[in-house]
N, C-alpha and C positions, 0 to 999 in steps of 0.2 A: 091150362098147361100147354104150350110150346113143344115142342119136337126137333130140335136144330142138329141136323145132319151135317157135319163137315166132310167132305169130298176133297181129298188128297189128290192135286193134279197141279199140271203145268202147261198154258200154250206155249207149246215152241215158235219163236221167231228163228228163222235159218241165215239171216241177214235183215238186219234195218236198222236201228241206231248204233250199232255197231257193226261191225265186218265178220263178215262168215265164219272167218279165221276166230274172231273173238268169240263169238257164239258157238263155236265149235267147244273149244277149251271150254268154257261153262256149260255146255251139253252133257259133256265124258263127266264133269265133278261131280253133276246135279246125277245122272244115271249112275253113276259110282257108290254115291250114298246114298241113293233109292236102294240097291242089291244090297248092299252090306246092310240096311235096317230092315228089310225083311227075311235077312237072314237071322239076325241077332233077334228080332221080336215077332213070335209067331202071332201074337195078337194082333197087330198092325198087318188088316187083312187086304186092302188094295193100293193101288198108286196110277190114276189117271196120265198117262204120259203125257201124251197129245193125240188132236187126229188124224195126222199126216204121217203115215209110218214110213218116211225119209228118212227121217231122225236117227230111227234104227241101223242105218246104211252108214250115216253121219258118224255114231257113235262104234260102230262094230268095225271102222276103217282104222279109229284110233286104238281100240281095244281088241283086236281078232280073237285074243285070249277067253275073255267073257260071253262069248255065243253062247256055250252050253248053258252056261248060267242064267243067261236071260230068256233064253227058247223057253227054261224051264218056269220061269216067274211067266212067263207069258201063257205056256201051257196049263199052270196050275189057275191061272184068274187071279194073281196078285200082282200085274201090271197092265193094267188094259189098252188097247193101242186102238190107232184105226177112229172110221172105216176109211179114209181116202189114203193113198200112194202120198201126192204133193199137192197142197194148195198154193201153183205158183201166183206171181203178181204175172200175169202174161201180158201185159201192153211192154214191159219192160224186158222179159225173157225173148220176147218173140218179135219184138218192133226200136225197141228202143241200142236196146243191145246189138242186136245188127247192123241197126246203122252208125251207131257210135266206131262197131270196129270200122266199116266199111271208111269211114271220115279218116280213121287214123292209119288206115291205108293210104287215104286219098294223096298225101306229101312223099311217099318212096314211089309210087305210081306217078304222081305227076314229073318228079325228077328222074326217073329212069326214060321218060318219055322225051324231057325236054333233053336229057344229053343224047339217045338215040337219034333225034331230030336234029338235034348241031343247033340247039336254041341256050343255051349256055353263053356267058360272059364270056370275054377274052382268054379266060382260064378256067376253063370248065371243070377241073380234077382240084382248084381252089374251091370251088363256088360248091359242089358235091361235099366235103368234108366241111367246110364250113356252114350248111343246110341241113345237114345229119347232126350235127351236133349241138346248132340252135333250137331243131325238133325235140333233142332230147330233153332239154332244157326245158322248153314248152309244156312235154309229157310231165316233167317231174313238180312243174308249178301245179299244174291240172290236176295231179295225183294230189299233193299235199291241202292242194285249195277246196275238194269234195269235203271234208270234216267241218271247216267253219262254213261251208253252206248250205252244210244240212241244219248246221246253229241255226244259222241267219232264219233260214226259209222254212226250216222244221220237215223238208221233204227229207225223211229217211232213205228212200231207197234212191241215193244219190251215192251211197258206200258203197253199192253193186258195181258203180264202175269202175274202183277205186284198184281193185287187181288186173284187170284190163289194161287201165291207162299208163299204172308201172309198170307193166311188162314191154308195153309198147314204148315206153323212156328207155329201158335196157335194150331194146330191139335200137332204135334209132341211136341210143350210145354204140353199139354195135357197130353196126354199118359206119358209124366215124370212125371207130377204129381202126378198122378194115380200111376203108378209103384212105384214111393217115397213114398207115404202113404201107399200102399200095402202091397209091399216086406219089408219095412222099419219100420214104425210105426206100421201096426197092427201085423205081426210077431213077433216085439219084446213083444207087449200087451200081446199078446195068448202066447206067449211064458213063461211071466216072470209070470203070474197070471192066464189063460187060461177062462179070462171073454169074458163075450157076452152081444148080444144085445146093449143097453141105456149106459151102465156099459164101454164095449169096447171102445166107440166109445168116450165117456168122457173122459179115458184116452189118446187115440191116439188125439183130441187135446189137453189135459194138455201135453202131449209129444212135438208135434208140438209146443205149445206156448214158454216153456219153448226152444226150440231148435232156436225161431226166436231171442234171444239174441245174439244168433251165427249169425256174421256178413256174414258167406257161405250162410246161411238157409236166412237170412235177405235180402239179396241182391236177392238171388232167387227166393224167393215171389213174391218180389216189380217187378221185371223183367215182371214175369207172368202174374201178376196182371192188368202190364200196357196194357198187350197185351187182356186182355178181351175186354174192349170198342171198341176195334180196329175191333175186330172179332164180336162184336154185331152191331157195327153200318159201316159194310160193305156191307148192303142189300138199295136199294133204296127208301125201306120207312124210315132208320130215317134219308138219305140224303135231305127228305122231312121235317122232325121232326125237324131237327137241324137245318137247314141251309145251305147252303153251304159253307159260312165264319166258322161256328160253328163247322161242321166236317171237315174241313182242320183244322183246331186247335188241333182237338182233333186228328187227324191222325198223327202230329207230332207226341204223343208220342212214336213213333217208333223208334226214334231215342235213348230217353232216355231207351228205351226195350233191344234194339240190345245193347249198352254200359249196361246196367247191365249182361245182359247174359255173356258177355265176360270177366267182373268183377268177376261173380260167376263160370263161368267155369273155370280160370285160380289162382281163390285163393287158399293162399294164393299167393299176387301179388307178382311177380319179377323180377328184372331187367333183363329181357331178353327177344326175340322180338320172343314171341307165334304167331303162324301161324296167330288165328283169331284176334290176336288184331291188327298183321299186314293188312288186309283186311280189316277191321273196320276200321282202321285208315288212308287206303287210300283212302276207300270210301266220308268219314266228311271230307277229306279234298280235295276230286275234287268238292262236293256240295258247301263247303263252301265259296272255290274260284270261282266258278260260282257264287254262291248268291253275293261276294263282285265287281265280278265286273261288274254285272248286276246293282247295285243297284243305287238309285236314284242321281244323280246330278246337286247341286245345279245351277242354272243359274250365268255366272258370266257377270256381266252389265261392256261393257266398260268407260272407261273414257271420 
């Protein structure tokens, strides 16, 4: 006669084949319905969490409400935690990650150096905005192209960059912005009229509005635009805020971000195969065949 012990538990992954973000929202579910059944069934007497009590910090960020509640499963021995704080991956938390940002510094660093120098083309406040906003473009391929190669290569913790890399696409969209209004709009203001204050600032947008008729100017916004929520709700509180189904919704529009950029970088359009739309295009289309043939199928009932 046999003796088979089932042990109620779960390793937590905090990030690897998918994004923190994603493993977050399935943290809160999977703790959510652990509390509620040892509430509802006093029989069902433990629940191995994991051994890394991060998780806890993870989970009580999205839920502050439920502390009491879980101190208390924790104090009675019907969720057991521990013993370690974090099992990080440290080649990547502590080497790899530093110098990925230190890289994606490296292009606002080398360009603030070369225009301080006077090493600039002919038209150095051209070459700045148009550098800023080819970076971001870069960023937003980078960002989207980590997901099919963690397929490809199977290295998981290749999503750990993946918030990193779009923040630093809305940082370098940024700085074009700023450079375009700058160099662009209020130069020509001070230029044609050399107004100030309330007065400048009125015209550089009648400038701008009149210019978003312009399908270049248009598409560029909208690009930009898309990319703010993106970058405001990349912190753990509004993955609290929203939801987790809510902010993966809202994180698609990255996609629609990265295709305007490459719209507005290569207009007017042409028949011809530009570098980024080549990389764009082969990105949506390793995603897309992953999503079609992941996707759900119908049960088929024999005869």
């Amino acid at each position: 006669m046999l003796d088979i012990h089932v042990v109620s538990h779960t390793h937590w992954d905090r990030e690897w084949y998918l994004t923190y973000e994603q493993f977050r929202f399935r943290l809160v579910t999977l703790v959510d319905r652990v509390l509620d059944l040892l509430d509802a069934d006093p029989a069902y007497k433990h629940f191995h969490l994991d051994g890394q009590t991060i998780v806890l910090e993870d989970y009580l960020e999205i839920r502050p409400e439920q502390e009491a509640r879980l101190r208390k499963a924790i104090a009675d021995g019907r969720v057991l935690i521990g013993p370690w704080y974090v099992m990080p991956d440290r080649a990547i938390r502590f080497v790899l990650k530093p110098l990925v940002f230190a890289a994606s510094c490296a292009p606002a660093g080398w360009l603030a150096w070369t225009a301080l120098t006077h090493q600039l083309n002919a038209n150095p406040f051209n070459a700045i905005v148009r550098s800023t906003g080819l970076w971001s473009l870069r960023f937003l391929c980078l960002t989207l192209a980590l997901t099919p190669l963690r397929w490809l290569t199977e290295w998981h913790g290749a999503v750990k960059f993946r918030r990193m890399l779009g923040l630093f696409a809305f940082f370098y969209g940024t700085l074009h912005v700023a450079a375009y209004v700058v160099f662009d709009r209020v130069a020509d203001v001070d230029a044609a009229g050399g107004a100030r204050g309330t007065a400048m600032a009125a015209d550089v947008l009648w400038a701008m509005g009149v210019e978003m008729w312009r399908p270049f100017f248009a598409i560029g916004w909208a690009a930009f635009l898309l990319l703010v929520p993106l970058a405001l709700t990349s912190t753990a509180g509004m993955i609290r805020r929203l939801g987790g189904r809510r902010w993966r919704t809202v994180h698609r529009l990255v996609y629609a971000a990265a295709i305007g950029s490459v719209v507005h970088t290569y207009w007017p359009l042409r028949f011809r195969a530009e570098r980024y739309v080549v990389i764009l295009a082969v990105i949506l289309t390793v995603r897309l065949a992953r999503a079609y043939a992941r996707r759900p199928r119908p049960l088929i009932s024999r005869p």
